[in-house]
C-alpha positions in Angstrom: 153.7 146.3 72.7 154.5 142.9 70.4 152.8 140.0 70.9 154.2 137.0 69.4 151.8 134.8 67.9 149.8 131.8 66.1 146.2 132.5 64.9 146.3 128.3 65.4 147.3 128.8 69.0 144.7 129.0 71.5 147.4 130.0 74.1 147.5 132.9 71.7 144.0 133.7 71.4 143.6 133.5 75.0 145.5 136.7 74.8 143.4 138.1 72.0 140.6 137.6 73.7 141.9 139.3 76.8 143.1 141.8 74.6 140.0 143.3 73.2 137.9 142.6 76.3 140.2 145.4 78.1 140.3 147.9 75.0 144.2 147.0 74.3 144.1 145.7 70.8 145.0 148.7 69.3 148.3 149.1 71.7 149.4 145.5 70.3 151.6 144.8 67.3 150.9 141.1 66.4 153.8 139.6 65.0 153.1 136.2 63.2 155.5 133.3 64.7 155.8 129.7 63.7 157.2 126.9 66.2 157.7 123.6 64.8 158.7 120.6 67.0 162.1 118.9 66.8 163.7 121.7 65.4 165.9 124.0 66.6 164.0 127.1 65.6 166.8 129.3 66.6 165.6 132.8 65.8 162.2 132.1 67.9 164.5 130.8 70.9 166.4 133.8 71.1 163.3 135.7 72.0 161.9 132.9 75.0 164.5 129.4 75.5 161.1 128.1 75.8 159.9 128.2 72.4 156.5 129.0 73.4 153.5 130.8 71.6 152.6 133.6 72.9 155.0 135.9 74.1 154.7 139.9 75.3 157.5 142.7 74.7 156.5 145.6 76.4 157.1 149.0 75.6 160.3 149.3 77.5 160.9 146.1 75.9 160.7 143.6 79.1 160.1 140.3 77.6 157.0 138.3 79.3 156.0 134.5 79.4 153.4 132.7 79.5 150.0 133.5 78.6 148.6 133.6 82.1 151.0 136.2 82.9 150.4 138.3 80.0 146.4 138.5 80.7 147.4 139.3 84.2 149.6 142.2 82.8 147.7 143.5 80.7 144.5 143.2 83.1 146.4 145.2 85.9 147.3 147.9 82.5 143.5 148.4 82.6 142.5 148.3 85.4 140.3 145.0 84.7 138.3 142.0 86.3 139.4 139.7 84.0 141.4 137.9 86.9 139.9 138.4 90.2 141.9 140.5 92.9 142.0 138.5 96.0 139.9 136.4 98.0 138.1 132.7 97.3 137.4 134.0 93.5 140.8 134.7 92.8 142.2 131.3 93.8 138.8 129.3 92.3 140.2 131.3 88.5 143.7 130.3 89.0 142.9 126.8 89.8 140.5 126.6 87.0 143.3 128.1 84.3 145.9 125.6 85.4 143.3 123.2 84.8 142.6 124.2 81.8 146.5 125.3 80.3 147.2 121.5 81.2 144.2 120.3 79.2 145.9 122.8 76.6 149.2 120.9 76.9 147.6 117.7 76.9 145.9 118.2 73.7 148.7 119.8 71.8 151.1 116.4 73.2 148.3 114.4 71.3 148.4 116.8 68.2 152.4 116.9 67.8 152.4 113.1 68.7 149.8 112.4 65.6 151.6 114.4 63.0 155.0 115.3 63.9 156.4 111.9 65.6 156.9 108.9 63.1 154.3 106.8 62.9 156.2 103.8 63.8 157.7 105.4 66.6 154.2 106.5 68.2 153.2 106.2 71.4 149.5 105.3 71.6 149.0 104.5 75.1 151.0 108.0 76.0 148.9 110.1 73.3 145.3 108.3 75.1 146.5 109.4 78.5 147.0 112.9 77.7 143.7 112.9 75.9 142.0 111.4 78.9 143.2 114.3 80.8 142.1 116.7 78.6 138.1 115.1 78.1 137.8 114.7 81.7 138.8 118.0 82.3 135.8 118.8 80.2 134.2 116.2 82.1 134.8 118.7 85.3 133.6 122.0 83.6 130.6 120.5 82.1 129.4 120.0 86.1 130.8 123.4 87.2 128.1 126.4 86.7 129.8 128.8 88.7 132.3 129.3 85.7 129.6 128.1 82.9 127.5 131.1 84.3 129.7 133.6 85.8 131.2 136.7 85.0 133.6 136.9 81.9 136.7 135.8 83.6 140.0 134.3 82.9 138.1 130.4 83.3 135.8 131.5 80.7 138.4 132.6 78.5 140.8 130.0 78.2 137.4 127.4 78.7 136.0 128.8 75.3 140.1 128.2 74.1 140.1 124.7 75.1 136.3 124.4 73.5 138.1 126.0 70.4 140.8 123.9 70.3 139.1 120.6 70.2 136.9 121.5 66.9 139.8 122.7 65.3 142.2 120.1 65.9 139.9 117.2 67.5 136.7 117.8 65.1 135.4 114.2 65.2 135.8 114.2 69.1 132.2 114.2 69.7 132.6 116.5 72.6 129.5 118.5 71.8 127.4 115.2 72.5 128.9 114.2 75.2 128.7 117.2 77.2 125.6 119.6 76.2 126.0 122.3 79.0 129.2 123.3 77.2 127.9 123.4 74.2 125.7 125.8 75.1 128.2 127.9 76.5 130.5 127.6 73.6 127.3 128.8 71.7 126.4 131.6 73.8 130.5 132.6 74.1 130.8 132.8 70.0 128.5 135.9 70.6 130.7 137.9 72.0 132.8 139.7 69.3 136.4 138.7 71.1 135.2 135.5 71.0 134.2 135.0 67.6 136.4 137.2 65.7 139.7 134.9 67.2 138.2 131.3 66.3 141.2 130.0 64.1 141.2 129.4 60.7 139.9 126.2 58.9 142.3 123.3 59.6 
């Protein structure tokens, strides 16, 4: 398998992570992949119209999007519990990930919006909209212990993303004040090798 990828995209690492939690890092070839707004990026398009980081070829070279749908793949390849099979649990995870892929989106508007668009020609109400969504949505995890404290799941992965995100790109956020319980389980996260072997580089 191929997985495109951005060691500065935390869509990306969600898949990492995912990815050496259920022993399939070995069976993925990692092929670096820039996207830059406003451009064209042709070659990259050819692969996904989306232009989106990450994407899966499989074997028998079936092209997947999204990096929800790749965990999911390659949690039902082996045979994990990385998503939960049915019931309340499964629908509390998928909520919580579509929570947290919009605070994704959010942040990454606010990030292309700060150093891609013109600075004349930025938005700033628009750019403090999409970051309220994103800190509120930490607002909602930092007062919900059944994913702080529950099993290593798909919420926890793509919570420790979001975490992730914001001191790489965000650093002087102050989220780490302003919301102690996850800190600590940022903290207690970056102790598990998937975890702190995919933090992204220094800005």
């Amino acid at each position: 398998m191929k997985l495109t990828f951005s060691p500065a995209s935390p869509f990306a690492r969600k898949v990492r992570i995912a990815a050496i939690e259920l022993g399939l890092i070995d069976k993925i070839e990692f092929v670096p992949a820039s996207v830059t707004p406003g451009t064209a990026n042709e070659d990259y398009s050819k692969i996904t119209p989306l232009k989106k980081l990450p994407v899966l070829i499989t074997n028998d070279g079936d092209v997947i999007l999204d990096s929800y749908v790749i965990v999911e793949y390659l949690n039902e390849m082996a045979g994990g519990s990385l998503i939960p099979d049915y019931g309340p649990r499964r629908w509390k995870a998928k909520t919580n990930h579509s929570l947290i892929n919009g605070m994704l989106d959010s942040m990454l508007l606010c990030r292309y919006e700060k150093m891609v668009r013109p600075q004349g020609s930025q938005w700033q109400a628009w750019s403090d909209d999409h970051w309220n969504r994103a800190w509120t949505g930490m607002a909602r995890f930092e007062n919900m212990p059944d994913v702080l404290n529950g099993p290593f799941d798909i919420s926890q992965i793509g919570l420790v993303c979001v975490l992730g995100y914001a001191d790489f790109r965000f650093a002087d956020c102050g989220w780490r004040k302003a919301y102690p319980k996850l800190d600590a389980f940022h903290q207690k996260m970056l102790e598990r090798p998937s975890v702190k072997i995919s933090v992204p580089p220094p800005a």
